[in-house]
PyMOL commands that place a pseudoatom at each C-alpha (Angstrom):
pseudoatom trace, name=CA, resn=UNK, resi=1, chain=A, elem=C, hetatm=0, pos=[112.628, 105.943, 105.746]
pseudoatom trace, name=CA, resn=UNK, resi=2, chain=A, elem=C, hetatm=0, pos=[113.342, 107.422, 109.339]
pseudoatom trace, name=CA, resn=UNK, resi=3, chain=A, elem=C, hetatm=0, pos=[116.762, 108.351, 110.289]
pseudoatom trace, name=CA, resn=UNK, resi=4, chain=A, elem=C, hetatm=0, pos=[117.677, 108.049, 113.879]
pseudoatom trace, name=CA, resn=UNK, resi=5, chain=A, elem=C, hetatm=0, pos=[121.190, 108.734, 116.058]
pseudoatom trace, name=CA, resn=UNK, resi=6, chain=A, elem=C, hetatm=0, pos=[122.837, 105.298, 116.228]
pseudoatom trace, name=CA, resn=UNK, resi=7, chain=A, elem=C, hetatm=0, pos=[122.896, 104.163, 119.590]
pseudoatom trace, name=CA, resn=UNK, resi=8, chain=A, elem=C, hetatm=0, pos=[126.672, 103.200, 120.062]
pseudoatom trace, name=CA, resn=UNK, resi=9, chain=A, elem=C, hetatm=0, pos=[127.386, 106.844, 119.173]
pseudoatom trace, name=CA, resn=UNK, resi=10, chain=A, elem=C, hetatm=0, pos=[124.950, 108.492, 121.870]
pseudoatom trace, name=CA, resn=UNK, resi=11, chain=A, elem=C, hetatm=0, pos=[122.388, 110.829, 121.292]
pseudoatom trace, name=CA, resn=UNK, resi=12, chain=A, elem=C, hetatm=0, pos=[124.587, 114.332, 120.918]
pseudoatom trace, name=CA, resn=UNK, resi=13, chain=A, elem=C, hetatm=0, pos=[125.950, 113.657, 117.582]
pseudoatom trace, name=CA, resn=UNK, resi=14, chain=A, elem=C, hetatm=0, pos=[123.965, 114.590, 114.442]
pseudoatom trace, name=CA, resn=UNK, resi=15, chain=A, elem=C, hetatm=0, pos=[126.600, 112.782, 112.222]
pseudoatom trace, name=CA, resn=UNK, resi=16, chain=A, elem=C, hetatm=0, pos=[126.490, 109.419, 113.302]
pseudoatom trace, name=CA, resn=UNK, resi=17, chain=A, elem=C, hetatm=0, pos=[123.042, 108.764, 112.226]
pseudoatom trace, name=CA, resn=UNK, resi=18, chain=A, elem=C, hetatm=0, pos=[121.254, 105.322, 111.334]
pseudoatom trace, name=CA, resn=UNK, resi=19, chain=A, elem=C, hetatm=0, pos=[118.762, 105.254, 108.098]
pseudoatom trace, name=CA, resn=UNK, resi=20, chain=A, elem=C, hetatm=0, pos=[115.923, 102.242, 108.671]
pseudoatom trace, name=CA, resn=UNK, resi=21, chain=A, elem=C, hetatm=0, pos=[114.035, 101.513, 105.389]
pseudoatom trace, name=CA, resn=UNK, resi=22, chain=A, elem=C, hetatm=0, pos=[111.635, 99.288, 106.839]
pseudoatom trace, name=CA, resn=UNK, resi=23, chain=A, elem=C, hetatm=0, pos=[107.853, 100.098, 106.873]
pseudoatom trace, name=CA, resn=UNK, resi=24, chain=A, elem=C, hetatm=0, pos=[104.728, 98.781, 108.298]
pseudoatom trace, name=CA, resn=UNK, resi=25, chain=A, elem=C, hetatm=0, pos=[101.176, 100.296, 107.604]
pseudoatom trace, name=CA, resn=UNK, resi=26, chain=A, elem=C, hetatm=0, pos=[98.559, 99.037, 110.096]
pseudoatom trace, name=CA, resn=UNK, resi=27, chain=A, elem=C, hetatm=0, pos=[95.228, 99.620, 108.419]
pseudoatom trace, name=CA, resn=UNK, resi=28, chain=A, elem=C, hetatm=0, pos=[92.708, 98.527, 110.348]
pseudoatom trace, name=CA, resn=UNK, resi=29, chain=A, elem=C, hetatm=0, pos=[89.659, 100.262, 108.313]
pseudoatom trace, name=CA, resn=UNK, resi=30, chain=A, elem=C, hetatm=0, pos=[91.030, 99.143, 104.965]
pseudoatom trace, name=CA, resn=UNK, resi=31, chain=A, elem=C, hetatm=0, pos=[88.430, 100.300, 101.890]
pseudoatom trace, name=CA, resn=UNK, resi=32, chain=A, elem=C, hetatm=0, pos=[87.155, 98.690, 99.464]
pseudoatom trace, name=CA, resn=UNK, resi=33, chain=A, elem=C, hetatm=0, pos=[89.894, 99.507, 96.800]
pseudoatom trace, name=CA, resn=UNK, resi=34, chain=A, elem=C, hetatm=0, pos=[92.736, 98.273, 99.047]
pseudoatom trace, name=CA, resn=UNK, resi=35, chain=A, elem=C, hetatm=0, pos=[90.487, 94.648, 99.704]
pseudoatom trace, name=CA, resn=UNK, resi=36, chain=A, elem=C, hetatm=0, pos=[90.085, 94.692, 96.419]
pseudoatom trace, name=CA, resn=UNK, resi=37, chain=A, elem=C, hetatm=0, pos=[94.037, 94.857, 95.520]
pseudoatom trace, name=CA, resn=UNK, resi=38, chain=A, elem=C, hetatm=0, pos=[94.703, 92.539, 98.606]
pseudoatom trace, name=CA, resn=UNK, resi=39, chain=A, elem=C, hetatm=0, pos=[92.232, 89.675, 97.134]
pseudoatom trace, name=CA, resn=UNK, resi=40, chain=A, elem=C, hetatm=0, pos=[94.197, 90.501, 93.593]
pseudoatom trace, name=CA, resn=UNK, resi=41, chain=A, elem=C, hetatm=0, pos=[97.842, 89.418, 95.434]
pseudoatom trace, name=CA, resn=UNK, resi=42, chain=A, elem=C, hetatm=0, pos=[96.045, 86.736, 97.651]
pseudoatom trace, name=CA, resn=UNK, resi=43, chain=A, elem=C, hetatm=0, pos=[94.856, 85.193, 95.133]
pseudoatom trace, name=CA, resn=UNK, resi=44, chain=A, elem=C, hetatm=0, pos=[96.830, 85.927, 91.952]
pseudoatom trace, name=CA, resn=UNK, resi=45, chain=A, elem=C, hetatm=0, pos=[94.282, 87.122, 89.539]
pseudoatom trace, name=CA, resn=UNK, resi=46, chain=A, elem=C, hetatm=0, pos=[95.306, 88.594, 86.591]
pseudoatom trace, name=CA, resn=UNK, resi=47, chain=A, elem=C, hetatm=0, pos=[96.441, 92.218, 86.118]
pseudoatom trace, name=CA, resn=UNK, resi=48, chain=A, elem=C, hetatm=0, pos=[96.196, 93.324, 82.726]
pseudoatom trace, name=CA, resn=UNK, resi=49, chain=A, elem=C, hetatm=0, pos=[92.604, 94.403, 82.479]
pseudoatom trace, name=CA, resn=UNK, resi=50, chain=A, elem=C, hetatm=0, pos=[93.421, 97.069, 85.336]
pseudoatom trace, name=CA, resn=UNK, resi=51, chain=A, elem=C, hetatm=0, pos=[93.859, 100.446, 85.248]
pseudoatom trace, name=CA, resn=UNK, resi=52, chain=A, elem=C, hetatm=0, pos=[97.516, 101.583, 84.949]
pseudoatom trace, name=CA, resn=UNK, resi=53, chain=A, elem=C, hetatm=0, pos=[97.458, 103.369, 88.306]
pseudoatom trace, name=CA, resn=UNK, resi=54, chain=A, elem=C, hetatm=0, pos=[96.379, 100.106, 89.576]
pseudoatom trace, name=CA, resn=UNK, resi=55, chain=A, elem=C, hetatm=0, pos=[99.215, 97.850, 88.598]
pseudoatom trace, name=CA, resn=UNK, resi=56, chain=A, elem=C, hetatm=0, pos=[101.254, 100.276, 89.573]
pseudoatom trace, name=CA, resn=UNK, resi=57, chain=A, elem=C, hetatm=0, pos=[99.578, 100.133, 93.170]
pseudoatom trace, name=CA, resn=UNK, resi=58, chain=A, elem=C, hetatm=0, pos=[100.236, 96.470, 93.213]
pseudoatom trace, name=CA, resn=UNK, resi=59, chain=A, elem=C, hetatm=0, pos=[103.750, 96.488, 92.157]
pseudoatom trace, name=CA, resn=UNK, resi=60, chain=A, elem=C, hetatm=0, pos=[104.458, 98.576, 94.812]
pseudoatom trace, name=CA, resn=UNK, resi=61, chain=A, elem=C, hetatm=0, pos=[102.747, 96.487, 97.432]
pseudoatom trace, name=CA, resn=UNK, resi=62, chain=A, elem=C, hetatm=0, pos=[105.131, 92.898, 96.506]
pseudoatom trace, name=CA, resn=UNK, resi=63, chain=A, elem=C, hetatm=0, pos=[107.965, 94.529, 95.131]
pseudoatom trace, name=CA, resn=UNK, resi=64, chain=A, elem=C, hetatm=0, pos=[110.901, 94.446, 97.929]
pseudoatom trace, name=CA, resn=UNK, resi=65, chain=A, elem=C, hetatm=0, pos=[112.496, 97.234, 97.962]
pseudoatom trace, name=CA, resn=UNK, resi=66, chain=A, elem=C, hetatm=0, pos=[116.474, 98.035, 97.110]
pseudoatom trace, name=CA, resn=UNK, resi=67, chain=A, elem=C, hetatm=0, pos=[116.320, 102.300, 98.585]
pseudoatom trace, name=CA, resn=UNK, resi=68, chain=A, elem=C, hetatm=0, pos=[119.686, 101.444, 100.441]
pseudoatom trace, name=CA, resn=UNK, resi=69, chain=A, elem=C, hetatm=0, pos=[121.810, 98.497, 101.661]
pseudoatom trace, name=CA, resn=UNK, resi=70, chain=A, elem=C, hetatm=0, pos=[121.992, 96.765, 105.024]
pseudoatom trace, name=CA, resn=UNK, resi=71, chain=A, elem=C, hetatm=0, pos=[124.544, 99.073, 107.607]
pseudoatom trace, name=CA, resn=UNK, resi=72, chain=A, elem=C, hetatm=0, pos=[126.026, 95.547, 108.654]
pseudoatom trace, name=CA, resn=UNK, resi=73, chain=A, elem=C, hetatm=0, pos=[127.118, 92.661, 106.377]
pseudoatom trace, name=CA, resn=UNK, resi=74, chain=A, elem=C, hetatm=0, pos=[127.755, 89.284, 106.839]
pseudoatom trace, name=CA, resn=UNK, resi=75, chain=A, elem=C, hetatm=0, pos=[131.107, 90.181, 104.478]
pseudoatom trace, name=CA, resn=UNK, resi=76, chain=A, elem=C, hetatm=0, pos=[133.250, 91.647, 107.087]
for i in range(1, 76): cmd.bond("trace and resi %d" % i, "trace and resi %d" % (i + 1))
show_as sticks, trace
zoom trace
């Protein structure tokens, strides 16, 4: 997560900060464990013979993730 001033506010004012959760890894040497768990996901093989650590990896990877809420809401 970075944290950055929102820009309505100005840059002067460490209180009114903005959190964004979203994050983007560009790997453009990936190894062969992380082709190996991308092929797993692509093409939906099954899981249970892998190691813990490894299913953990790949839960990670398609799980969306709930850290905080959206600032603005279509509620009002």
């Amino acid at each position: 997560m970075i944290t950055i001033p929102c820009p309505e506010q100005g840059m002067g004012d460490e209180f009114n900060l903005m959190d964004h959760s979203d994050l983007y890894i560009l790997d453009f040497s990936p190894n062969l464990k992380t082709l190996c768990k991308l092929a797993v996901i692509q093409y939906s093989l099954e899981q249970s013979g892998l190691p813990h650590d490894i299913r953990w990896e790949l839960a990670a990877m398609t799980t969306n993730s709930t850290i905080s809420r959206p600032i603005f809401s279509s509620h009002g």
